[in-house]
C-alpha positions as CSV (number, residue, x, y, z in Angstrom):
1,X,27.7,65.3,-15.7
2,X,29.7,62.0,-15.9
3,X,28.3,58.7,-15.8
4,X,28.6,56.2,-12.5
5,X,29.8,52.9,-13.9
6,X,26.7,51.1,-13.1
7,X,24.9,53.4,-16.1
8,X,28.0,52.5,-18.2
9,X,27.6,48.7,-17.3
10,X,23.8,49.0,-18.1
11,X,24.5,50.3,-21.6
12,X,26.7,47.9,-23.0
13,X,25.4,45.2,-21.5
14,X,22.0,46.1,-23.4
15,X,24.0,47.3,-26.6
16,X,25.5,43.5,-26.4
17,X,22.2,42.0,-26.1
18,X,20.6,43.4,-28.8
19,X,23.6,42.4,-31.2
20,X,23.5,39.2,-30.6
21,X,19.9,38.7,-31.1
22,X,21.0,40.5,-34.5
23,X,23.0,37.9,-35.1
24,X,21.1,35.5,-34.0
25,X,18.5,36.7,-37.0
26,X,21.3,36.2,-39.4
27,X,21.8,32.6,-38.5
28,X,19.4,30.9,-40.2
29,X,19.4,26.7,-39.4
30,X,18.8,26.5,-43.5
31,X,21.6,27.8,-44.4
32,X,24.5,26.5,-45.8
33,X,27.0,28.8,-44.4
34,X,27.1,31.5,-41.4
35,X,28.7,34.6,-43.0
36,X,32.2,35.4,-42.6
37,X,31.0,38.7,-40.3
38,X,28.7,37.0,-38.4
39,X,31.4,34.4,-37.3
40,X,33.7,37.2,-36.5
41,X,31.6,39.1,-34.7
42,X,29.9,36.4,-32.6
43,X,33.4,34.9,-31.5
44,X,34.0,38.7,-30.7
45,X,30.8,38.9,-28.8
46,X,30.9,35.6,-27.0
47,X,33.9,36.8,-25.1
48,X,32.1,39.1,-23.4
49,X,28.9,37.1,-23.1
50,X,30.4,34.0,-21.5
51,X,31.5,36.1,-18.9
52,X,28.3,37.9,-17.8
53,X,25.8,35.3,-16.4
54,X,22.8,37.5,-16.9
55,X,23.4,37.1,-20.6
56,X,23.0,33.1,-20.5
57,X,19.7,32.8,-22.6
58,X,20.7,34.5,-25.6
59,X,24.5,33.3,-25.1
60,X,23.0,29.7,-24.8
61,X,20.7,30.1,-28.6
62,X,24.0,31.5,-30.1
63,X,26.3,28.9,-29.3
64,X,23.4,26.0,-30.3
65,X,23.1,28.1,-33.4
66,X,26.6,28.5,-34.2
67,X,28.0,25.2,-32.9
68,X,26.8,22.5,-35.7
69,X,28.1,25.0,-38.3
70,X,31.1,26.1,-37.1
71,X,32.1,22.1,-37.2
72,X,31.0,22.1,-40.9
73,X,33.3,24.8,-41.6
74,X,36.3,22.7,-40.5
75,X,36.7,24.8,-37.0
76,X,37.9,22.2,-34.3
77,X,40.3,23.5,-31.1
78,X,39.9,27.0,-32.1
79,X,35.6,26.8,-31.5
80,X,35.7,24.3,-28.4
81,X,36.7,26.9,-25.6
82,X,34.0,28.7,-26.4
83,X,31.7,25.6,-26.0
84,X,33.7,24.5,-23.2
85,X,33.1,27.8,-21.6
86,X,29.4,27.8,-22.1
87,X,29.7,23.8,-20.7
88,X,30.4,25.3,-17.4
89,X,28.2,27.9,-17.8
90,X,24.8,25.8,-18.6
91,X,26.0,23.6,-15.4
92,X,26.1,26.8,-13.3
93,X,22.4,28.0,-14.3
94,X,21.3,23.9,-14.3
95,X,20.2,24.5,-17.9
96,X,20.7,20.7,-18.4
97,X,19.4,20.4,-21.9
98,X,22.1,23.1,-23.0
99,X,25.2,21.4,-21.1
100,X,23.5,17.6,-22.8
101,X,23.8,19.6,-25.9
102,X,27.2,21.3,-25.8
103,X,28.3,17.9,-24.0
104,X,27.7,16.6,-27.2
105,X,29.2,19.2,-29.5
106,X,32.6,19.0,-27.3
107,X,32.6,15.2,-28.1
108,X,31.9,15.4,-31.3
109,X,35.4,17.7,-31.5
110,X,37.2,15.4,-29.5
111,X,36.2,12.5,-32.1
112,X,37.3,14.7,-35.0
113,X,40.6,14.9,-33.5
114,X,41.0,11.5,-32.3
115,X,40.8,12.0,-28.8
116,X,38.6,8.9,-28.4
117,X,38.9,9.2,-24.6
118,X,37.6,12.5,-23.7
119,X,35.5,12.2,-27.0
120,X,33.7,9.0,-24.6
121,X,33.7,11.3,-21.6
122,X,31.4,13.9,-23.0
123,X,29.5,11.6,-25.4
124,X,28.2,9.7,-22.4
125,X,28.0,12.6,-20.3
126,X,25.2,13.7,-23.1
127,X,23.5,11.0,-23.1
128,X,22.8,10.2,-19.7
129,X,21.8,13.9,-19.3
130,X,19.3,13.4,-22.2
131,X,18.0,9.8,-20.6
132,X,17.2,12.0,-17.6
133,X,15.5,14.8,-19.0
134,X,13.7,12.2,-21.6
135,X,14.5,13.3,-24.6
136,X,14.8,10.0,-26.6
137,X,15.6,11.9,-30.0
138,X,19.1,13.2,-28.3
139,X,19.6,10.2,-26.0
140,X,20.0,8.1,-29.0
141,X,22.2,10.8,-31.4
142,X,24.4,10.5,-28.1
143,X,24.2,6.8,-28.1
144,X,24.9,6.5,-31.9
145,X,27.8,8.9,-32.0
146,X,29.6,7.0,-28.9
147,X,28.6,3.9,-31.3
148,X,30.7,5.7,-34.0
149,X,33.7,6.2,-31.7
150,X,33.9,2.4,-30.8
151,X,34.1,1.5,-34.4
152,X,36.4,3.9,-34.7
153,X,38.5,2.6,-31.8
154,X,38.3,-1.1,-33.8
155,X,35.3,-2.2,-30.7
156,X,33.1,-3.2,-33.1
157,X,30.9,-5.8,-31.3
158,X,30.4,-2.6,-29.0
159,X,29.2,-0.4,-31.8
160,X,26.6,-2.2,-33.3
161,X,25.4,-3.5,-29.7
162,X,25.1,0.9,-29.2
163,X,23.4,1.2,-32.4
164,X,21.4,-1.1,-32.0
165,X,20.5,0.0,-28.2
166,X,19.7,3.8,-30.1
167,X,17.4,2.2,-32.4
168,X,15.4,1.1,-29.6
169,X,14.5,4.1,-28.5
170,X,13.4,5.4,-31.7
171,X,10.2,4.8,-33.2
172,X,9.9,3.5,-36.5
173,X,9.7,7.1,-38.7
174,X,12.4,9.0,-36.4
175,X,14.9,11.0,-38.2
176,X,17.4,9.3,-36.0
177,X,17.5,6.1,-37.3
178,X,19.7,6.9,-40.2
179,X,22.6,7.1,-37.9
180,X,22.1,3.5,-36.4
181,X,21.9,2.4,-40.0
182,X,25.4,3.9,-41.0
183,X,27.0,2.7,-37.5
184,X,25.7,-0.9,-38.7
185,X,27.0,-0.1,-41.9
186,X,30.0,0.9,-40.7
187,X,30.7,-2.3,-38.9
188,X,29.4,-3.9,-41.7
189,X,32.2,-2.4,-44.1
190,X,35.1,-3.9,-41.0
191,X,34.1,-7.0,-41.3
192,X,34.4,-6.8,-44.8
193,X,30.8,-7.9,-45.7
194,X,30.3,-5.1,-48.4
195,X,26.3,-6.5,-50.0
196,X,25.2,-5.9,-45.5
197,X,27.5,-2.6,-46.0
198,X,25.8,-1.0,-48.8
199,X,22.0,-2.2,-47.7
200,X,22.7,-0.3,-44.7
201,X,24.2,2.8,-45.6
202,X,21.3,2.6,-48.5
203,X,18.7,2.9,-45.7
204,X,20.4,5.7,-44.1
205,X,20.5,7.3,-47.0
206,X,16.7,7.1,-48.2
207,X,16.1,8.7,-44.8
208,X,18.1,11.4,-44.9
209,X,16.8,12.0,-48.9
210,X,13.3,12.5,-47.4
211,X,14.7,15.8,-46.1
212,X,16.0,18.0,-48.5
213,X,17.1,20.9,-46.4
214,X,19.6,18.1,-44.9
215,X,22.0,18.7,-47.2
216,X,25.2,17.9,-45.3
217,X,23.4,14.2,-44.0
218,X,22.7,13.4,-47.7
219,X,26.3,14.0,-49.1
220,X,27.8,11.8,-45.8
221,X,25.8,9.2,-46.8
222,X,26.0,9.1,-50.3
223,X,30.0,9.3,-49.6
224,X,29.8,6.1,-47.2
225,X,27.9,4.1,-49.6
226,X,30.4,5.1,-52.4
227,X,32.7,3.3,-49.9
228,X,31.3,0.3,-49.7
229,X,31.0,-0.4,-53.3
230,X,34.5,1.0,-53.5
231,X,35.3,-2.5,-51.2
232,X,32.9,-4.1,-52.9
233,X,34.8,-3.5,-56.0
234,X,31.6,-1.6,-57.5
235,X,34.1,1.6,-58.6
236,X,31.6,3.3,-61.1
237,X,28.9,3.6,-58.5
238,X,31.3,4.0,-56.2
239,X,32.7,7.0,-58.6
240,X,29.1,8.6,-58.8
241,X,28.4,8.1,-55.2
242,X,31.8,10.1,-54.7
243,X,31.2,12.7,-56.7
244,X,28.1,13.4,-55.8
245,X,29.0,13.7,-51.9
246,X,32.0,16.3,-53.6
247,X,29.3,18.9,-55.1
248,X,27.2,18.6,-51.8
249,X,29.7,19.3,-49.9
250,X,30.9,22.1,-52.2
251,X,27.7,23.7,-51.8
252,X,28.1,24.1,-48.3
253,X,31.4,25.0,-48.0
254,X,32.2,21.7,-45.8
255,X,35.8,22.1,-46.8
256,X,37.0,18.9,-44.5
257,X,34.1,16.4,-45.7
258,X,35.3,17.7,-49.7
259,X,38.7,16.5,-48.6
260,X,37.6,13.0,-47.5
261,X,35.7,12.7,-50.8
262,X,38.7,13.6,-52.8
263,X,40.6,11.5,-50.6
264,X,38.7,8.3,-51.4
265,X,38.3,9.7,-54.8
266,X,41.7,8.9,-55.3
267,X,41.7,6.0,-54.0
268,X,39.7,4.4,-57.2
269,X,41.8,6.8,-59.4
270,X,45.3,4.4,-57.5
271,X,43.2,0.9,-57.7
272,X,42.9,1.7,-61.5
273,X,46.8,2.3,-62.3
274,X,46.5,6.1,-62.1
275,X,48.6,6.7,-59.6
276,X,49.5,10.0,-60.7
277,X,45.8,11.2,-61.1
278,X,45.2,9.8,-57.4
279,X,48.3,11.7,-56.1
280,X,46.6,15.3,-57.5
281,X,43.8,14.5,-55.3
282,X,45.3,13.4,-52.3
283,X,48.0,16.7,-52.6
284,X,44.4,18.5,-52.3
285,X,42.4,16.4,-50.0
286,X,45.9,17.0,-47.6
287,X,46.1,20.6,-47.6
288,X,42.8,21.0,-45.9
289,X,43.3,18.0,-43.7
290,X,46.5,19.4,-42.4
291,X,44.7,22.7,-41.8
292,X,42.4,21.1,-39.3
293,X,44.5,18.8,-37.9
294,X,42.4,15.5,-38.8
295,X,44.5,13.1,-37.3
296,X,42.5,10.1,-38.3
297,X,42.3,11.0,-41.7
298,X,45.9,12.4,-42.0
299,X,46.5,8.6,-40.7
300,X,44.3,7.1,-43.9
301,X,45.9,9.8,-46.3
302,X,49.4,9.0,-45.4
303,X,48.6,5.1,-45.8
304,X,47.3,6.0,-49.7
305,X,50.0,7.8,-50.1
306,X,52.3,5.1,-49.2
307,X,50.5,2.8,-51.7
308,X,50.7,5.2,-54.3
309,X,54.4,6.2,-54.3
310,X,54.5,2.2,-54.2
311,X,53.0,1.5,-57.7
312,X,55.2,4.7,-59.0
313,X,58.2,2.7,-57.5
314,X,59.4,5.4,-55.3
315,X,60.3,3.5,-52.4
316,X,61.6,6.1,-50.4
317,X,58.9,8.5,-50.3
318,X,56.8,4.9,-49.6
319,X,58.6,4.4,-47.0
320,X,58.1,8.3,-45.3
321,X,54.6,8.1,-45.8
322,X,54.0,4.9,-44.1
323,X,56.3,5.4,-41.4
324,X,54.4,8.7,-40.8
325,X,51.0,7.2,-41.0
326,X,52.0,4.4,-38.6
327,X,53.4,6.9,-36.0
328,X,49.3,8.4,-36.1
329,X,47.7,5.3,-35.6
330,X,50.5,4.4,-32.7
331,X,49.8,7.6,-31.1
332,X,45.6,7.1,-31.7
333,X,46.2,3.9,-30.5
334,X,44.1,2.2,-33.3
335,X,45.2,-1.5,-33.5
336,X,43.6,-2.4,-36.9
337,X,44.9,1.2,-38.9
338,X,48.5,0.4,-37.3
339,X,48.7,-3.0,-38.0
340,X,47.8,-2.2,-42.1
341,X,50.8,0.5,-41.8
342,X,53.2,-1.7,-41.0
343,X,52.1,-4.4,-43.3
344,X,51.6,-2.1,-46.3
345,X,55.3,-0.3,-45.0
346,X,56.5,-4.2,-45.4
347,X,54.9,-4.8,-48.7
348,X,57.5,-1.9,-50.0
349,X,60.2,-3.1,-48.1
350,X,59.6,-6.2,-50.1
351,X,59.7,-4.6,-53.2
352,X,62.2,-2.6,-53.0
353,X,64.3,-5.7,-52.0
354,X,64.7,-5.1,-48.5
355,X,63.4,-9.0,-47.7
356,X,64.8,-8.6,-43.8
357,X,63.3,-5.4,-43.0
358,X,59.7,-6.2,-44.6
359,X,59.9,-9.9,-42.4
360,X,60.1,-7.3,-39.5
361,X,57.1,-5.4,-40.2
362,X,54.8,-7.9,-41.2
363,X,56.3,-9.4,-37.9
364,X,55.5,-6.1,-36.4
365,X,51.3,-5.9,-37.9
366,X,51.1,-9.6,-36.4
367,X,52.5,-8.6,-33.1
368,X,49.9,-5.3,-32.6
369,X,47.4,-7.3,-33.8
370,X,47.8,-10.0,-31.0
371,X,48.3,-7.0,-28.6
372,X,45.0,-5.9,-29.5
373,X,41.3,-6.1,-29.4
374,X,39.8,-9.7,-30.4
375,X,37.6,-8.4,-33.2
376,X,36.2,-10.7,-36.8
377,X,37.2,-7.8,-38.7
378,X,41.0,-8.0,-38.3
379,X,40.7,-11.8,-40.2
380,X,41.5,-10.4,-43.5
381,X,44.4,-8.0,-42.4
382,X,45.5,-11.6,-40.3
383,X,45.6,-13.8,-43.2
384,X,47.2,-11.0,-45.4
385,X,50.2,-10.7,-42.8
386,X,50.6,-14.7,-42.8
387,X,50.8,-15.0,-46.9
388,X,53.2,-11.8,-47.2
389,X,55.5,-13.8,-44.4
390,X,55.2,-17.2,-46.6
391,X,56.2,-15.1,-49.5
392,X,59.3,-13.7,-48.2
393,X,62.7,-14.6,-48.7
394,X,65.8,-13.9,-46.4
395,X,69.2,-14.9,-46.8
């Protein structure tokens, strides 16, 4: 006797159920890493999932489980339609603390790719869903990561004003406070004050060491307060800082935070005439950046690489690296970034004797700089523009 369809429909609906609360048992919030099987079957499974309503609280834990580490593996436009999917989903069964959360997620992938704009769109979308459902905790992790996107877009005074406006809501032990601090931090480090820089990215950090198991949180902030004394000119604490961020990382197989550490790894390695030593990592730190399509980084990269090629006077391949990097920043529409292309592309014009052609990209960093956002963080960048057209002769 043959089965109707509805008996069918029954079965492996029920068969699908019970894998993914399997799988769901295999994804521990601990871990480092989700196993390579579990990652190909849940992307396997979701298809089906997302499409059967019924399935929505188990589909829901799966994707909340699976989305913070499918980020730390380096997966960006491959992961987000399934979190786009399940956006529309949570909105259909007005599971609002799902779609706040997977608003969030989205964003996050949208700021990893430099789409500031839709990046904003989701962001706040998070955190006005959080504000209504009061959950402070998430309300301000939305607030700080739209804080993080203005400093990323050069809006500083906007950044630390969010930061700030996400510490309020926190009391004075929450978890969430470390993430203010390193947006302070961060504005800190634009504005070039590198002592304010490091005390805040030092807070951060003590926070997040108070939790072990947060693993990822520690390296991030050990690497951002390598950064600051990188600026501050602080290079064997910034080396240690650096290198510790690299093994963390490691450990967790966060391939695209590994690359950033290398990346600024490098850039002590080029500051202290190695130029060579600083290429070797940036060849590495590129081949995983290209892979995920990190334009923002890609954008700081190419810039190094410009710099390096410089001191190895190979003006040529300078020159294609700036010109590419500039092209990013253009396209991300990042006024500060582009305006240090085009000065650092005129600095090797200069050098390489092309006195004309470096006149009209310092002209060029002046000009998107007065296009721009008023911000005290593009002073430095300002007065270095103004010396490099002093020191220029043509004729």
């Amino acid at each position: 006797m043959m089965m109707a369809e509805t008996e069918y429909s029954t079965i492996f609906h029920g068969l699908l159920l019970r894998r993914m609360e399997t799988l769901l048992e295999r994804i521990s919030p601990a871990a480092d890493r989700i196993p390579t099987d579990v990652e190909i079957q849940a992307r396997h499974i979701l298809q089906y999932s997302l499409s059967w309503p019924n399935a929505w609280p188990v589909t829901r834990q799966l994707l909340l489980a699976l989305a913070p580490k499918m980020e730390q593996a380096g997966h960006r436009d491959d992961w987000a339609s399934y979190l786009q999917s399940g956006f529309h989903l949570s909105g259909t069964n007005r599971d609002w603390g799902a779609k706040a959360a997977l608003a969030y997620h989205i964003g996050y992938i949208h700021q990893t790719r430099a789409r500031y704009k839709q990046a904003k769109k989701f962001l706040q979308l998070s955190a006005d869903l959080y504000s209504d459902l009061g959950n402070t905790e998430g309300y301000a992790e939305a607030t700080n990561r739209l804080a993080y996107v203005a400093r990323l877009e050069g809006r500083n005074d906007e950044a630390a004003a969010l930061a700030r406006l996400a510490l309020s809501h926190l009391d004075g032990k929450a978890f969430g406070r470390q993430f203010s601090y390193f947006v302070l931090g961060a504005v800190k480090l634009d504005l070039e004050e590198w002592p304010a820089a490091a005390d805040y990215f030092s807070k951060s950090l003590a926070i997040c060491r108070l939790y072990p198991d947060q693993k990822r949180l520690i390296a991030l902030r050990s690497g951002n307060l390598g950064t600051a004394y990188y600026f501050w000119g602080r290079f064997k604490e910034a080396e240690v800082r650096f290198e510790e961020a690299i093994m963390l990382f490691g450990q967790i197989n966060d391939i695209v935070h590994v690359a950033v550490m290398e990346m600024n790894l490098g850039n002590i390695y080029l500051d202290e005439g190695q130029p060579q030593d600083a290429l070797t990592l940036y060849d590495r730190a590129g081949q995983v950046l290209h892979m995920v399509n990190d334009e923002h980084h890609l954008g700081l990269l190419y810039l190094n690489y410009g710099r390096a090629y410089r001191e190895l006077e190979e003006y040529a391949l300078s020159t294609q690296y700036l010109l590419n990097s500039a092209a990013r920043w253009n396209r991300i529409g990042h006024s500060y970034w582009l305006a240090k292309a085009c000065y650092e592309l005129g600095v090797t014009y200069q050098m390489d004797q092309a006195n004309s052609m470096a006149v009209a990209q310092f002209n060029n960093a002046a000009k998107v700089l007065d296009e721009g956002p008023e911000d005290d963080s593009y002073q430095e960048i300002r007065l270095l523009i103004s010396n490099a057209l002093a020191s220029v002769e043509v004729g």
